[in-house]
C-alpha positions as CSV (number, residue, x, y, z in Angstrom):
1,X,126.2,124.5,85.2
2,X,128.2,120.9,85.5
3,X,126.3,119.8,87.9
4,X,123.2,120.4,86.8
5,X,124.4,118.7,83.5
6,X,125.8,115.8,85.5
7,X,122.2,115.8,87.2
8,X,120.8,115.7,83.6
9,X,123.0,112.4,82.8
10,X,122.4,110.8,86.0
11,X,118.2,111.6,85.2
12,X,118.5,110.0,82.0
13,X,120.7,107.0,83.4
14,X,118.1,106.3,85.9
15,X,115.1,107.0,83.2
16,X,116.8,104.5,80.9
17,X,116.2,101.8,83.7
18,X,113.0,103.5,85.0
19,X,111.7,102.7,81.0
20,X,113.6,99.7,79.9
21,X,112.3,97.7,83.1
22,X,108.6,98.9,82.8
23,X,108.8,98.4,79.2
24,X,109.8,94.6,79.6
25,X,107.5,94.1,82.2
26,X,104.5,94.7,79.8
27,X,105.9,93.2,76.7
28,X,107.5,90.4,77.8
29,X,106.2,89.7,81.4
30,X,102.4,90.7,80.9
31,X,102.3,92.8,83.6
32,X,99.7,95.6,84.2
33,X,101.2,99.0,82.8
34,X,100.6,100.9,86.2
35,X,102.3,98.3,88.0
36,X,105.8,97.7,85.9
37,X,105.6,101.6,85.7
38,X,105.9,102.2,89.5
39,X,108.3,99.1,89.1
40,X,110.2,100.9,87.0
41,X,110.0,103.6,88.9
42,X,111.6,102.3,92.2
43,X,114.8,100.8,90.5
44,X,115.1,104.0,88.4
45,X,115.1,105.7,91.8
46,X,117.4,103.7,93.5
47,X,120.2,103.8,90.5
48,X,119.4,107.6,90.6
49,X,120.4,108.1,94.0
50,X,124.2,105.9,93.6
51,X,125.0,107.9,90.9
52,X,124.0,111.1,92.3
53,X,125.2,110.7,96.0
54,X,128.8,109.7,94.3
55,X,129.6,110.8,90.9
56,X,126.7,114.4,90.6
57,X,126.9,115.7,94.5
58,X,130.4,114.1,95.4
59,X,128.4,113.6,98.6
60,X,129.8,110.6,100.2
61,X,131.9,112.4,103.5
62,X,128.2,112.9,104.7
63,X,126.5,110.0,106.3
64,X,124.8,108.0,103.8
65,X,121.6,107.2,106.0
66,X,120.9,110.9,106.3
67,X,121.1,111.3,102.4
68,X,118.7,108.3,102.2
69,X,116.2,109.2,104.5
70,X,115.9,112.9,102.5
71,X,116.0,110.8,99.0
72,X,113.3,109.0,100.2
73,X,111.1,111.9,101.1
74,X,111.7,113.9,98.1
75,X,111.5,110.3,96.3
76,X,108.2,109.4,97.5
77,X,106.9,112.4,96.1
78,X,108.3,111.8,92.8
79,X,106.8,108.2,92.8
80,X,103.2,110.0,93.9
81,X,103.7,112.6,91.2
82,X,104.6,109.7,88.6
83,X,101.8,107.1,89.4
84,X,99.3,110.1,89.9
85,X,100.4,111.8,86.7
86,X,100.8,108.4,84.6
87,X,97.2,107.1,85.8
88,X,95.7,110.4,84.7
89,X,97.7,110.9,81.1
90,X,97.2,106.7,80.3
91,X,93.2,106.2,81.5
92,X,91.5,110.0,81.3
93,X,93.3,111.8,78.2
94,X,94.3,108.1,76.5
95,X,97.5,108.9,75.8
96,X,100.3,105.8,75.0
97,X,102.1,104.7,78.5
98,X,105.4,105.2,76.7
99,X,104.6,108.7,75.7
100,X,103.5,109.2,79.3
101,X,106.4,108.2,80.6
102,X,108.3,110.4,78.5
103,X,106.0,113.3,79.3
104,X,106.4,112.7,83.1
105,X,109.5,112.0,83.0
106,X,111.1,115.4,81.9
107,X,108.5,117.7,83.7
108,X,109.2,116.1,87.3
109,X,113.0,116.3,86.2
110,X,113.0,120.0,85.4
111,X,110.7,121.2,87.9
112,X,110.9,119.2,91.0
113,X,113.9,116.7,91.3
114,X,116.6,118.6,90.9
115,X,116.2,121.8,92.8
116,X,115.3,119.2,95.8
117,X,118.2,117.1,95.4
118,X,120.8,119.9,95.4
119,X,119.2,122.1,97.8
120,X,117.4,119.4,100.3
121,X,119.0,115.8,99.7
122,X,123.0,116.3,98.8
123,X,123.4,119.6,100.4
């Protein structure tokens, strides 16, 4: 259970950046919403992996590069899943891009990150 809550903290961590960068990039940048949102994305993911390689997993005595090249799988589908999920929620139903977030954010936590990270990535 304390990993899976450390796993929790490191999600929100990396959402924090994953929101406050796509958020900035459309208010103050002018950016399309799509694009600071897979932005976002990418440096969310990239915080999320540091913090969960060394402070969630304790996973650093195995090779780093190994541990990327899995993040990056099971990450690539989580940036598919986001940008697929956020297009549909922002253009077809209409909803708010920060709600969307939101919304995406805590499904792909809860039903796919996790149980790939601990099982696949950090194992």
């Amino acid at each position: 259970m304390i990993t899976f809550t450390k796993a929790q903290i490191a999600s929100l961590l990396a959402t924090g950046v994953d929101f406050l960068l796509t958020i900035l990039l459309v208010q103050v940048v002018g950016w399309p919403s799509l694009a600071s949102s897979i932005a976002g994305t990418l440096c969310g993911g990239i915080t999320h992996f540091l913090v969960s390689r060394n402070w969630v997993f304790r996973a650093q005595e195995q090779r780093w590069s190994r541990q990327l090249h899995r993040y990056l799988l099971v990450w690539t589908g989580n940036l598919l899943l986001n940008g697929s999920l956020f297009f549909l929620l922002t253009h077809y139903i209409g909803i708010n891009y920060v709600l969307a977030k939101i919304v995406i954010a805590i499904s792909i936590a809860v039903f796919y990150n996790y149980t790939l990270q601990k099982r696949f990535v950090f194992k």
